[in-house]
C-alpha positions as a Markdown table, in Angstrom:
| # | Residue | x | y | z |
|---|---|---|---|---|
| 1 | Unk | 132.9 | 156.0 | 32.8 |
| 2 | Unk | 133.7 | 159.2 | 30.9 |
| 3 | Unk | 130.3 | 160.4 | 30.0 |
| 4 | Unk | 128.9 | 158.8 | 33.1 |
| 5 | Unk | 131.0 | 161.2 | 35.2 |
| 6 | Unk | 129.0 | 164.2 | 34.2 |
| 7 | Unk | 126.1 | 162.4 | 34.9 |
| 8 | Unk | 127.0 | 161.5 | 38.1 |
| 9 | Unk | 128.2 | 164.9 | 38.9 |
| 10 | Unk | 124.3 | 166.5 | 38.1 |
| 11 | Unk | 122.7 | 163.8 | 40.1 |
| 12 | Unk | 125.0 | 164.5 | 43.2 |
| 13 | Unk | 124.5 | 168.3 | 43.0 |
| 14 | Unk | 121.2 | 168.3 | 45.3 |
| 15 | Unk | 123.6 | 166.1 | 48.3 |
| 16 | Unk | 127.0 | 168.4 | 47.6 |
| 17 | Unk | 127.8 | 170.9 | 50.5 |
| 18 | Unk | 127.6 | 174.5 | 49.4 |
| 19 | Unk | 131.2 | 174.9 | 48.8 |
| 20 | Unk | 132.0 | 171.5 | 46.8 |
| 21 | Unk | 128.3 | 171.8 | 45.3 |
| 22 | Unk | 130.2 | 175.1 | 43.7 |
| 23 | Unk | 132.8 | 173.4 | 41.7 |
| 24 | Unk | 130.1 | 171.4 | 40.7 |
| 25 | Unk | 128.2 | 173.6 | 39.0 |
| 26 | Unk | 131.7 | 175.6 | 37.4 |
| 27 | Unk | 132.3 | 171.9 | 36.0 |
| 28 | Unk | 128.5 | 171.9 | 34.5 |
| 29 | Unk | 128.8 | 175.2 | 33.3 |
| 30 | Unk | 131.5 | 174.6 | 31.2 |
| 31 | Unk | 133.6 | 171.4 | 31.8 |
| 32 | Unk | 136.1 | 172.1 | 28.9 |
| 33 | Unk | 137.5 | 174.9 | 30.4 |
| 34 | Unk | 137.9 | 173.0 | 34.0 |
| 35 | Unk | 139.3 | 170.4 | 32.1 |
| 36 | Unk | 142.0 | 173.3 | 31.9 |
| 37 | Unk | 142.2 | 174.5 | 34.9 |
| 38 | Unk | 145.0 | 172.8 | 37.9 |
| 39 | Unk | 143.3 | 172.3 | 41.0 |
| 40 | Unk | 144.8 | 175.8 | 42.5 |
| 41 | Unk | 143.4 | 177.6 | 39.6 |
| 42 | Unk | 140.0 | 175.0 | 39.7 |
| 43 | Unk | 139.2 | 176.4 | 43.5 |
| 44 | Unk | 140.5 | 180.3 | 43.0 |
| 45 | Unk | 137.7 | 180.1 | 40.2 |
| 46 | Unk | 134.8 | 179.2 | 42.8 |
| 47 | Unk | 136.6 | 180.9 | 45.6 |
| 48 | Unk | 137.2 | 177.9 | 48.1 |
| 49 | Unk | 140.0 | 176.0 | 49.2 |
| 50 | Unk | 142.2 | 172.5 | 47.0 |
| 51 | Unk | 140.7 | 170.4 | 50.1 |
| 52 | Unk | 137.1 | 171.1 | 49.0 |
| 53 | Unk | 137.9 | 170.4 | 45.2 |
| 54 | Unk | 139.3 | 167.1 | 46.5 |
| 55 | Unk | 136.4 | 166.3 | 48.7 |
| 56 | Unk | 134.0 | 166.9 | 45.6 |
| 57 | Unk | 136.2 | 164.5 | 43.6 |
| 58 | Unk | 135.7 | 162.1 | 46.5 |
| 59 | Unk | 131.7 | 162.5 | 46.6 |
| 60 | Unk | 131.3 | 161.8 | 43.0 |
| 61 | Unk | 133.4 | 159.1 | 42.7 |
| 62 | Unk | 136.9 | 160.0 | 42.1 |
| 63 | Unk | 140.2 | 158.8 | 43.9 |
| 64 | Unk | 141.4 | 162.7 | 43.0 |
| 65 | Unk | 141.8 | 165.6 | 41.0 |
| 66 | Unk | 143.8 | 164.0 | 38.7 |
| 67 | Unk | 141.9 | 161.1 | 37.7 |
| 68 | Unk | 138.8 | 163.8 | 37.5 |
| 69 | Unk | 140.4 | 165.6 | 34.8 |
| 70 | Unk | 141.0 | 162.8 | 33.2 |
| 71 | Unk | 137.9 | 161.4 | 32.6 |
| 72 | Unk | 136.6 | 165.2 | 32.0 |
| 73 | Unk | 138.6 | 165.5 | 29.1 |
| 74 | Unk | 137.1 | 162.2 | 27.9 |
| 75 | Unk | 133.7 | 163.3 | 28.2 |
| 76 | Unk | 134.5 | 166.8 | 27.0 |
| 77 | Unk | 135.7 | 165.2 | 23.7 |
| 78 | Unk | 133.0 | 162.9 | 23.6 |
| 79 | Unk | 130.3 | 165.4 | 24.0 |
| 80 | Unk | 132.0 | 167.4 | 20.7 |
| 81 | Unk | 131.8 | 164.2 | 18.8 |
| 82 | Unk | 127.7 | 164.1 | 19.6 |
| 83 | Unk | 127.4 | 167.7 | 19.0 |
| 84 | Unk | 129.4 | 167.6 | 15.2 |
| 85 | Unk | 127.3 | 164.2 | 14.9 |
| 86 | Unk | 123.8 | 166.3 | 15.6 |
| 87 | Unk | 125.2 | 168.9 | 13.6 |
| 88 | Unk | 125.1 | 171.3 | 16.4 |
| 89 | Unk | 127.8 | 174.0 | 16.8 |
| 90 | Unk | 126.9 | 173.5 | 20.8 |
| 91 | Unk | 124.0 | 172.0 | 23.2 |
| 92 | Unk | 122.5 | 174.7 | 24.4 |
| 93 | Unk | 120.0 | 177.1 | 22.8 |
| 94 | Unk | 120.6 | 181.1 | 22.0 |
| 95 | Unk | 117.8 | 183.9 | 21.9 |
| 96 | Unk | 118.9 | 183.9 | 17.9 |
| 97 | Unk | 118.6 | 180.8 | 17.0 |
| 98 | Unk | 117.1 | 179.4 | 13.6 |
| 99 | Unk | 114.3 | 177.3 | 13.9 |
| 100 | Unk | 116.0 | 174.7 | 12.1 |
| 101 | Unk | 118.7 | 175.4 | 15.3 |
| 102 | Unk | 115.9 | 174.8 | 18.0 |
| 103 | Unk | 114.7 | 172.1 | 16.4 |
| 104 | Unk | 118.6 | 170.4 | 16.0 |
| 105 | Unk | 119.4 | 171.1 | 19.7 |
| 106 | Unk | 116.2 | 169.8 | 20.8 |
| 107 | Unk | 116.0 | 166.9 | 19.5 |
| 108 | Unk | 120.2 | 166.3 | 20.3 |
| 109 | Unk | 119.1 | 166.7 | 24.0 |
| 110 | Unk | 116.1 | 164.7 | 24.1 |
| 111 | Unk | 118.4 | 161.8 | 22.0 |
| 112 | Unk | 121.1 | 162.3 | 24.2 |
| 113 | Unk | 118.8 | 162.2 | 27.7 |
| 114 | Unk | 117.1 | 158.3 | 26.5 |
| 115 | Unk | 120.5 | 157.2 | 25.5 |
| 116 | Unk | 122.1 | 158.3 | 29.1 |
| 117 | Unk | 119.1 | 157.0 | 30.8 |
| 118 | Unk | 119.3 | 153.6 | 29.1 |
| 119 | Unk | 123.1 | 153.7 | 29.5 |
| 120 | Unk | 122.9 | 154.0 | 33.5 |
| 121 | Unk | 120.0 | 152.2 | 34.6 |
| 122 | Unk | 120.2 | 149.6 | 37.3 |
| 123 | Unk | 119.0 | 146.6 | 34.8 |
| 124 | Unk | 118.5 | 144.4 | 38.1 |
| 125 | Unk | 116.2 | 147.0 | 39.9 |
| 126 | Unk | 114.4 | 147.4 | 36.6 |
| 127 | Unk | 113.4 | 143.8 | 36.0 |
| 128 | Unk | 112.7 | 143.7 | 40.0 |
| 129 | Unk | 110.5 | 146.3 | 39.6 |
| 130 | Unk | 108.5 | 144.2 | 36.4 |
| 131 | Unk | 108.4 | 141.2 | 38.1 |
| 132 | Unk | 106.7 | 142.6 | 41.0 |
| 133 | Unk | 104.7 | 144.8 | 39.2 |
| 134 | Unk | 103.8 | 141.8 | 36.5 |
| 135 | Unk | 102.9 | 139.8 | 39.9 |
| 136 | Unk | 100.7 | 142.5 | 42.1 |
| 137 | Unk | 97.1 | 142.5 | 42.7 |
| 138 | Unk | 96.9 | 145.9 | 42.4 |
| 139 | Unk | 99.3 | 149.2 | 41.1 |
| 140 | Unk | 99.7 | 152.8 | 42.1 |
| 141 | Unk | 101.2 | 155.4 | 40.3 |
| 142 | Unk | 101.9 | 158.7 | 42.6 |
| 143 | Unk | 103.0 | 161.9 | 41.0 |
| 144 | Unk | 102.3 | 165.8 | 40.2 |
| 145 | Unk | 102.6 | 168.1 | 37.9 |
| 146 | Unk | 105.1 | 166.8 | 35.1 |
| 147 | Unk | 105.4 | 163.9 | 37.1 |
| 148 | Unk | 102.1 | 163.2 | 37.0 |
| 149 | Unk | 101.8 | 163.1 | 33.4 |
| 150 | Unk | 104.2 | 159.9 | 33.5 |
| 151 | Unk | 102.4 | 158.4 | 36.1 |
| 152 | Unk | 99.0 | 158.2 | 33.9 |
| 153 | Unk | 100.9 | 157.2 | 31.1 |
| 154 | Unk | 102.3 | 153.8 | 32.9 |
| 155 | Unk | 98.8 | 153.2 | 34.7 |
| 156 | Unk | 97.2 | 153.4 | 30.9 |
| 157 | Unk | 99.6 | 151.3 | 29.5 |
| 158 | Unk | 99.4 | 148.9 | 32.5 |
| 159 | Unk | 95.7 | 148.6 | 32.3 |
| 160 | Unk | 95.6 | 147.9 | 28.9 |
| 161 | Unk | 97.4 | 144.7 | 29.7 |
| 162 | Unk | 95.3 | 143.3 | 32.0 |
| 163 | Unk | 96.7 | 145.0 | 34.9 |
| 164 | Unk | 94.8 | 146.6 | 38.2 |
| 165 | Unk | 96.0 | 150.3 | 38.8 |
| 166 | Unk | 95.7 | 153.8 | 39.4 |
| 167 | Unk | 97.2 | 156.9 | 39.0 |
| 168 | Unk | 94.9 | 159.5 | 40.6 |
| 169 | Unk | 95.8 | 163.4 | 39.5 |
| 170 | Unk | 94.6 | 164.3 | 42.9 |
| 171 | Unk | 97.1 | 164.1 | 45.6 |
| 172 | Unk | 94.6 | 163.5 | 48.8 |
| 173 | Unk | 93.2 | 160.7 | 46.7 |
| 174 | Unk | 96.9 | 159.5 | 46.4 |
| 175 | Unk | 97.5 | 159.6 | 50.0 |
| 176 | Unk | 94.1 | 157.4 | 50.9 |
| 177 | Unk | 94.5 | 155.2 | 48.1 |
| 178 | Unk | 98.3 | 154.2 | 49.2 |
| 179 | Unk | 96.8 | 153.8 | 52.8 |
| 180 | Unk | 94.8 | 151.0 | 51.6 |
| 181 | Unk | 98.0 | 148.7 | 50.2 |
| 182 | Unk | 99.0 | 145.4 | 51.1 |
| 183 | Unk | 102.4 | 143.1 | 50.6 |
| 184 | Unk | 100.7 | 142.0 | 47.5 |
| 185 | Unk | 100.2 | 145.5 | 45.9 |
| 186 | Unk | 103.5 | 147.6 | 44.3 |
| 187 | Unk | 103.1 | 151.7 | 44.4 |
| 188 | Unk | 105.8 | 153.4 | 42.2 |
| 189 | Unk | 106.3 | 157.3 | 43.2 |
| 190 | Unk | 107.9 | 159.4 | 40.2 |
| 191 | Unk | 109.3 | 162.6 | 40.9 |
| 192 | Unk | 112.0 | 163.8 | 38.8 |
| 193 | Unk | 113.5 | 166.0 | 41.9 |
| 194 | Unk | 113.0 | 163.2 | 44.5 |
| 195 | Unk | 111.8 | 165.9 | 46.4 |
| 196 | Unk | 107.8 | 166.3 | 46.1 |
| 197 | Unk | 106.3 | 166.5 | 49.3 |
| 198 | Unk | 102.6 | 165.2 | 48.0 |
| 199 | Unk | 104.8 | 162.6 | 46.0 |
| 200 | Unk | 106.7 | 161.5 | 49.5 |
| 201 | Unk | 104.1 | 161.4 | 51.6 |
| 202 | Unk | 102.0 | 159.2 | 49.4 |
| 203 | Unk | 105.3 | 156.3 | 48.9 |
| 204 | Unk | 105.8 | 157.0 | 52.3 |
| 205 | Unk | 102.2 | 155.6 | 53.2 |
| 206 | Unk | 101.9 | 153.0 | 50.9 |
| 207 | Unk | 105.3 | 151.8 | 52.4 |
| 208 | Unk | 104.5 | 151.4 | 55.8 |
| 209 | Unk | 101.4 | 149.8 | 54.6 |
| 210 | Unk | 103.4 | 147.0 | 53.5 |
| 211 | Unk | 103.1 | 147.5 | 49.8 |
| 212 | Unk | 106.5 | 147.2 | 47.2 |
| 213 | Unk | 107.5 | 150.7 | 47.1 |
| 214 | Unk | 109.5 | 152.2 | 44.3 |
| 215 | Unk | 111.2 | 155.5 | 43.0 |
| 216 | Unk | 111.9 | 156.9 | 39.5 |
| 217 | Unk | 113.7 | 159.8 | 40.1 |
| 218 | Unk | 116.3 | 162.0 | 38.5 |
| 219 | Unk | 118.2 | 162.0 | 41.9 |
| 220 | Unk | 119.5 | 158.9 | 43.5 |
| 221 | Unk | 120.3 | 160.4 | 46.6 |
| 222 | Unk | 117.0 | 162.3 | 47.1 |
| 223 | Unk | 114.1 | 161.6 | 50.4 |
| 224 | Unk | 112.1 | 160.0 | 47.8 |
| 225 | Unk | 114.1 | 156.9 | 47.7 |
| 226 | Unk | 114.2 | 156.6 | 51.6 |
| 227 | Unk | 110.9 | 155.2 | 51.2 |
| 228 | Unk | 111.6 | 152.9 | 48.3 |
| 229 | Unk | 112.8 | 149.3 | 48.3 |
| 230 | Unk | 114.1 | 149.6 | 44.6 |
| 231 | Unk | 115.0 | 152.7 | 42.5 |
| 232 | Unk | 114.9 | 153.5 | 38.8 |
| 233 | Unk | 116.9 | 156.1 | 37.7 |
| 234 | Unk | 116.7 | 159.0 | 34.9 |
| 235 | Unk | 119.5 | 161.3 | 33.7 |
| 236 | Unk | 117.5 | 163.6 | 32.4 |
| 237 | Unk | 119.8 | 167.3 | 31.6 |
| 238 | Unk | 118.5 | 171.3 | 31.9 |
| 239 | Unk | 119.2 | 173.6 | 29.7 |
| 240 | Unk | 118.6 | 177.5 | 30.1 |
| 241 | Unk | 115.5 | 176.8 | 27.9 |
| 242 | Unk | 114.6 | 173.2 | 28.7 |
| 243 | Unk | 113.8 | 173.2 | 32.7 |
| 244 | Unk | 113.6 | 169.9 | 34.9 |
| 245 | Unk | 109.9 | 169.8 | 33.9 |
| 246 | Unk | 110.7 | 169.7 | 30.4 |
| 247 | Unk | 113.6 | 167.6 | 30.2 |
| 248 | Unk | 112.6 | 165.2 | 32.5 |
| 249 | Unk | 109.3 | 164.2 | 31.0 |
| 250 | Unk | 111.2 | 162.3 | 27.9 |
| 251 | Unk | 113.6 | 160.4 | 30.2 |
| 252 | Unk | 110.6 | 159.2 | 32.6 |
| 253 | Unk | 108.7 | 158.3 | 29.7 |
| 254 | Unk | 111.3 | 156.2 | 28.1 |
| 255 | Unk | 111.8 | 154.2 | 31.3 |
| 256 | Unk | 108.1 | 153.6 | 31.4 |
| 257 | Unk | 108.6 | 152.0 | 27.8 |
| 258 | Unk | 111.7 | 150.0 | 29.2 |
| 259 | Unk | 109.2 | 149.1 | 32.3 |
| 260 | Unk | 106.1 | 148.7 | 30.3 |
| 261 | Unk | 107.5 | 145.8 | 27.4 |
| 262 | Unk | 109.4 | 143.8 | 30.3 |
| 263 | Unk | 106.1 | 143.3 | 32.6 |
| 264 | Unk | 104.5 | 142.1 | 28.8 |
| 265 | Unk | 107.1 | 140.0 | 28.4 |
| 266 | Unk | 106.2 | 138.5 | 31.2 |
| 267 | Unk | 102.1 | 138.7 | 30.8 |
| 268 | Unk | 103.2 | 137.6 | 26.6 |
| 269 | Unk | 100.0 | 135.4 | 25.9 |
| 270 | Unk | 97.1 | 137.4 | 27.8 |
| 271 | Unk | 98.8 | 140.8 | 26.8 |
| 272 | Unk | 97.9 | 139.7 | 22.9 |
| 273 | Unk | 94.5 | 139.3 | 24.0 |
| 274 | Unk | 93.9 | 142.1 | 26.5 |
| 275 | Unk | 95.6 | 144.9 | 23.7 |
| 276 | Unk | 93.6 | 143.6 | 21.0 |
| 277 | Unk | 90.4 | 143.4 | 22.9 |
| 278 | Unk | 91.3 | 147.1 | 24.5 |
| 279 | Unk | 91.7 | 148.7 | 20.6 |
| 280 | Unk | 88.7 | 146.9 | 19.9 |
| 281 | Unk | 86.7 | 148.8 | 22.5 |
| 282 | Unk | 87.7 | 152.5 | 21.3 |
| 283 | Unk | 87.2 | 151.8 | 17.0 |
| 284 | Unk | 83.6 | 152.5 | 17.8 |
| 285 | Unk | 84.9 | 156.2 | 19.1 |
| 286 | Unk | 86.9 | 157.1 | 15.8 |
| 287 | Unk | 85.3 | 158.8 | 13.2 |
| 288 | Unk | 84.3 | 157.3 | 9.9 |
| 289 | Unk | 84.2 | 153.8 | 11.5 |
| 290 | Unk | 81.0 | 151.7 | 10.9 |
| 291 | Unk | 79.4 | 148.8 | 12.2 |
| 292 | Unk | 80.9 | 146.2 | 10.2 |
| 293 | Unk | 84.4 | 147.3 | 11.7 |
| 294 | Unk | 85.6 | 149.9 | 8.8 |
| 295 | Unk | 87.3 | 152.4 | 9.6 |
């Protein structure tokens, strides 16, 4: 639970009220010196009252303050293991910086964001989500931008397999396309924020259209998953330099891995066939390959 605390606490920041969604962020900012402070001194930092450090204990699962701290301290130390482990004096990244110190604390965060995600995901929702998506007629993929990115990467790997879908990079084409689901088709909207609207609106159709909806956001509590039956989850972290674009694209991607090998699993025989048959059909496309099937 330690290390999932912190988690928890970034996911819940978007749903916090202003005043416990403060001593949220003073935790984030730098949780060993919270793990410090008493509750007096905790809400004289963020300038509100005990009552609201209490209530933000509450929100992210805590009886109290006290058992808070407690499990703060354990992530606190944990998190300076990992960063002595990934030879990093500290996660995040300074304007004078080596490149050999970019390149460390990138690669911490980006280890550190699949092992979380893996960690915390709903195991049940995710082999839901591959048996229905193993079982459809037909998948879409909605999402923009970043998001987007993820959502052609799943459709590729899912047609390669054998598998009917899209992922469309144009959001009106989303919108008519999720119009056109049935019961027997799954759409899957990924938004790390849970909160775009072109990304909404196109689950939102393709739900009341009957189809199997699903989410893979960053945020559990977000209006993307109103319009979900199940929910995959990332924990994807920002950094000063390393936005929620950035950081969330490696966590989505991983779970589209996790998503990817469990509906094969489940396709085994005809996902031999249909792989080898789609590498067959793109060695002509490589250069130095000839028509006796050199490369």
């Amino acid at each position: 639970m330690a290390g999932d605390g912190l988690v928890r606490i970034r996911q819940a920041l978007p749903t916090l009220r202003p005043a416990e969604a403060r001593v949220a962020q003073a935790v984030l900012d730098d949780p060993v010196v919270v793990v410090g402070r008493t509750i007096t001194e905790l809400a004289a930092q963020v300038g509100t009252s005990q009552a609201t450090v209490v209530r933000f204990c509450r929100a992210v699962g805590y009886a109290g303050y006290p058992e808070f701290r407690i499990d703060l301290a354990q992530a606190t130390s944990r998190r300076a293991v990992e960063e002595e482990r990934a030879n990093v004096a500290h996660g995040e990244i300074d304007p004078d910086d080596t490149v050999q110190d970019v390149v460390s604390k990138i690669a911490y965060h980006e280890a550190r964001t699949i092992e979380e995600t893996a960690r915390m995901l709903d195991l049940d929702a995710l082999e839901a989500v591959a048996e229905a998506v193993a079982g459809a007629s037909r998948v879409d993929v909605f999402g923009v931008g970043s998001s987007g990115l993820t959502a052609q990467d799943l459709a590729q790997k899912l047609q390669r397999i054998g598998l009917v879908c899209f992922a469309s990079p144009d959001p009106h084409v989303q919108m008519q396309s999720a119009s056109l689901l049935g019961p027997d088709a799954v759409a899957v909207g990924v938004s790390h924020s849970g909160l775009t609207i072109e990304t909404n609106h196109a689950l939102a159709i393709a739900h009341r259209a009957g189809a199997r909806t699903v989410a893979v956001t960053n945020f559990p509590e977000s209006p993307l998953v109103e319009h979900a039956d199940l929910v995959l989850t990332t924990t994807a972290r920002e950094t000063q330099f390393r936005s929620g674009a950035l950081s969330s694209r490696i966590a989505q991607l991983a779970l589209v891995d996790f998503l990817f090998v469990r509906v094969a699993q489940r396709r085994y025989e005809r996902t031999s066939e249909t792989l080898r048959a789609t590498y067959e059909a793109v060695q002509p496309h490589r250069l130095g390959y000839d028509k006796r099937g050199r490369a």
